[in-house]
N, C-alpha and C positions, 0 to 999 in steps of 0.2 A: 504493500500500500504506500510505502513509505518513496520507494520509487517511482511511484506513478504519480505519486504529489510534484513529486520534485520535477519531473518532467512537464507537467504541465507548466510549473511555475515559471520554467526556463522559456519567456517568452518574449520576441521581440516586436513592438508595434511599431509601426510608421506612423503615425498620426497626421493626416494629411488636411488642412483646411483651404479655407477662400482668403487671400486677403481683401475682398470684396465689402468684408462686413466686418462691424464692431468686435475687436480679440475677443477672446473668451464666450464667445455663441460656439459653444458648442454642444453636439448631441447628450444627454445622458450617458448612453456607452462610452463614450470619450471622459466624461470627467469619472466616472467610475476608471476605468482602466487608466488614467492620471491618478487618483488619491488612493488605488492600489498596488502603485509602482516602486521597485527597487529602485531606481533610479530614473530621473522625466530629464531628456536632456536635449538639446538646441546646438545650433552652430554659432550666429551672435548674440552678442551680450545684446544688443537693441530688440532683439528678434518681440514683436509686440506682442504674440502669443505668450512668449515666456514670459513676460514682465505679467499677463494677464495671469497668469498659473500661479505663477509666485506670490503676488498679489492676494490671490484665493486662499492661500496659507500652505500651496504645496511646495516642499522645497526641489527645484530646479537648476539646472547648471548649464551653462554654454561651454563649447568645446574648441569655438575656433576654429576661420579655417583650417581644414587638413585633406589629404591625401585620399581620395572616396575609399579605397585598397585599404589605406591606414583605420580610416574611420569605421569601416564594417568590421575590418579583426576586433578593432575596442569595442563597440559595439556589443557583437557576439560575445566577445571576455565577458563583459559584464554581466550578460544574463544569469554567470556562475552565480547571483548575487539575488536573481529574484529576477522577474517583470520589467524589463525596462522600454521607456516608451519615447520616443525620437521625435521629436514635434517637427515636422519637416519645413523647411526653409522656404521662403515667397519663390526664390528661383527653380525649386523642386530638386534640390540638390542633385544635378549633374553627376552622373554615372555610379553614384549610390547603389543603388537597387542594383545591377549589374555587377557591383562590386561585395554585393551582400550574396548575391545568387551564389559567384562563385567560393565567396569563404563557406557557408553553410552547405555547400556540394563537396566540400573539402574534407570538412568534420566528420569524425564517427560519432558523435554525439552532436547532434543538431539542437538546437532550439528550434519551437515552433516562431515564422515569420508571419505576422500578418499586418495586413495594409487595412488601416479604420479612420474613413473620410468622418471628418470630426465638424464638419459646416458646410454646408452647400451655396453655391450661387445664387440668391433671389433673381427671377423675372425683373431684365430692366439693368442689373450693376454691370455688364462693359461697357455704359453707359461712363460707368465712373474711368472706366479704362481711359476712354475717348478723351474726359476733361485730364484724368492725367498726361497724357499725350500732348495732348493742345498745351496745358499748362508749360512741360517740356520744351517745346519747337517753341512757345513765345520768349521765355524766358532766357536772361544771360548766358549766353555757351550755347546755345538752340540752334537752329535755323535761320539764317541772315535772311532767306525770301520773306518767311511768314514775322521776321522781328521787322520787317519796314512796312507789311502790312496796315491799312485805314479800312476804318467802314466802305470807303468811297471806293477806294481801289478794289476794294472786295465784290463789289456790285456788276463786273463784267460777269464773272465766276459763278456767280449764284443767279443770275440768270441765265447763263449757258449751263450748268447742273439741273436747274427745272425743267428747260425743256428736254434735255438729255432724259432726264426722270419719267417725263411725258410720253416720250418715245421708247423707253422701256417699258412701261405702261400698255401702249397701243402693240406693242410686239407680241406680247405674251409671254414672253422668255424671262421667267421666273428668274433666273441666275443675274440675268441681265437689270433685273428691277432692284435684285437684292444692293448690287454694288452702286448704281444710282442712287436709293435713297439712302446710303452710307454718304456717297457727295453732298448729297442735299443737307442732311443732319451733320458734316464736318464743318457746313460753312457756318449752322444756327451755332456751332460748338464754339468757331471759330471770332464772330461777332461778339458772342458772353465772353470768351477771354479779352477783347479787347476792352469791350464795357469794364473789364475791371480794374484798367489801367487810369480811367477818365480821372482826371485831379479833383472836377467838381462836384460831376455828378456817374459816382461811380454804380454800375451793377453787372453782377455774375450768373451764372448758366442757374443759381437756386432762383434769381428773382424771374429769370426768363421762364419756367418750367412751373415758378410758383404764381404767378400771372394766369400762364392758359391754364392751370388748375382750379384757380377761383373763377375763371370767365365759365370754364365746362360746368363749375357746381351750379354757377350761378344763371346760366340759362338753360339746365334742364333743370327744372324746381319738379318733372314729373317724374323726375328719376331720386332727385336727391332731396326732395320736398312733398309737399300735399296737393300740388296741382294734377289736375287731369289732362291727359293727353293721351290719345288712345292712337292716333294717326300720325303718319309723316307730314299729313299739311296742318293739322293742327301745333305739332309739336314746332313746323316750320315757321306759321302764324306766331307763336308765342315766344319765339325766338325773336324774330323781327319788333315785335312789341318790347322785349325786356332792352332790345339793342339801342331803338328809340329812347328809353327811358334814359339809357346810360350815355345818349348821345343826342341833347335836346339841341344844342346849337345846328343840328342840321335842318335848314329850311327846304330843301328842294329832295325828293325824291332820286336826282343825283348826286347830291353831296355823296364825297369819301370814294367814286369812282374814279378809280387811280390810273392820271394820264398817261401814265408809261407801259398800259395793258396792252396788246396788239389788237388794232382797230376793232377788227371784226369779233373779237372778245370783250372789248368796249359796250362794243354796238350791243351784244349779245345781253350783255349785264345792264347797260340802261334800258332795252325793253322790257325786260324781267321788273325794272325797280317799278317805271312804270305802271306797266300792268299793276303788280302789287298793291301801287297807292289811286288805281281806278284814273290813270290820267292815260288811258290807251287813245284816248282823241290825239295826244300830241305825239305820240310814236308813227300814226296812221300819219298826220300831217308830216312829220318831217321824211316820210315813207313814200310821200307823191308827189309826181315829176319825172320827165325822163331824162334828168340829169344821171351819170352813174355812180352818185353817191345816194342819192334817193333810194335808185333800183338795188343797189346793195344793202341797203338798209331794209326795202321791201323783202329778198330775200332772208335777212334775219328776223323779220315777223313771223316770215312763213316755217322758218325752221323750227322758230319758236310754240308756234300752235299746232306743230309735228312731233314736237317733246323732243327735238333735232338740239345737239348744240352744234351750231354753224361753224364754229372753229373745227371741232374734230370731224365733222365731213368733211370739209374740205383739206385737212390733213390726209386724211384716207383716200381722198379722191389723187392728191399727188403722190401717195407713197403707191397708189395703182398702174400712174402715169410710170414713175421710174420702173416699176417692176415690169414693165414692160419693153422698157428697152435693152 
């Protein structure tokens, strides 16, 4: 019995977590298998885990780098001692595991090795990845392109990434859409770093992401409130209403129609505003004439009462044209 104790005791854990999340989130099996260790040990002294461990009241030791070869023999040694658990390094300590493979392939007396993922990734943290990065390329020692970066200079890019995005979109090519709206979200990424360099009025990727969070809570009130909305045109109605409210300085059914849209996307969105606010006499009027900005405009009614949007036909109508030659 006495050997079969002992055999099991002789055990070495990897403890693997995210540095995604707050140290010390970890699973119950993990802090068990911590506060019944021979020995809980690390490679630096910074390592945030460890400090989180220690903290908790278990005593822990870093080792410094060393040798992955040297580190698995110690390692292994140690388990002569009881349970010892290896909180593994943000870099996934490099050739480790391959260098443990081979010492306990070595041994006539093995320890049992096991790998126990101690916190998983939340939905959403290479998110954090992303601003670390950004943070990196803008800062001292980074990137000379993205450190002479402005809002303004940034503005060719993010509208040649949208429609890029567009056209991923209209392809179908899943792979193609993924690495687009990666462009698209490096430039919003990209804008929050610099926002946080402003002298006066400074803000970062939280106040960017905490903004559309309060605008989302706060124009479905049927989702995150007591209002009724049972429909897409209701919910769309009650939208437009809450948007008004929060934006009384607009007198005209065009206001906030952004003149840097591509025409026929203009065109598209003031018939829509129209319509909405019951002022379709004045879309019809400035819709007749055989001038050919009238008759373009007549065709954007018409796509309009087709449920058409007029931009992406006639995208489709050229990407038909090439494809044919």
């Amino acid at each position: 019995m006495s050997g079969a104790a002992d055999a099991v005791s002789r055990r070495l854990t990897l403890l693997l977590s995210t540095p995604r999340i707050a140290p010390g989130l970890f699973t119950r099996t993990a802090w068990t298998a911590l506060a019944g260790a021979a020995h809980v040990l690390t490679r630096d002294e910074d390592e945030t885990q460890l400090i989180a461990v220690q903290e908790s009241g278990i005593a822990a030791a870093h080792l410094g780098q060393q040798d992955p070869v040297a580190l698995a023999r110690l390692l292994v040694d140690k388990t002569g001692d009881g349970e010892v658990v290896w909180i593994g390094s943000a870099d996934g300590d490099p050739g480790l595991t391959d260098a443990l493979a081979a010492e306990v392939s070595s041994r006539q007396d093995p320890p049992e090795v096991e790998i126990l993922v101690g916190s998983y990734d939340v939905p959403g943290s290479r998110l954090l990845d992303l601003v670390a990065v950004m943070d990196r390329l803008r800062s001292p020692g980074g990137c000379p392109w993205d450190g002479e970066q402005t809002h303004e200079s940034l503005v060719p890019y993010l509208i040649e990434e949208t429609y890029e995005l567009v056209e991923a979109i209209e392809s179908g090519d899943r792979t193609h859409l993924v690495e687009e709206l990666g462009d698209v979200l490096l430039q919003v990424a990209f804008h929050a770093r610099l926002g946080q360099e402003h002298p006066d009025s400074p803000f970062g990727i939280d106040d960017v992401a905490g903004g559309i969070v309060d605008k989302l809570v706060r124009r479905h009130p049927h989702v995150f409130a007591d209002v009724q909305a049972d429909t897409a045109m209701e919910v769309a109605a009650n939208w437009e209403q809450i948007k008004a409210g929060e934006k009384p300085h607009r007198t005209s059914p065009l206001d906030g129609i952004p003149q840097g849209l591509p025409a026929l996307a203009r065109a598209s969105k003031a018939a829509r505003r129209l319509a909405e606010a019951g002022r379709l006499d004045v879309a019809l009027a400035a819709a007749s004439g055989d001038d050919l900005g009238p008759r373009l405009f007549a065709l954007v009614l018409e796509a309009r009462d087709k449920g058409q949007d007029p931009e992406a036909a006639l995208r489709a109508a050229v990407r038909a044209l090439v494809g044919q030659l």
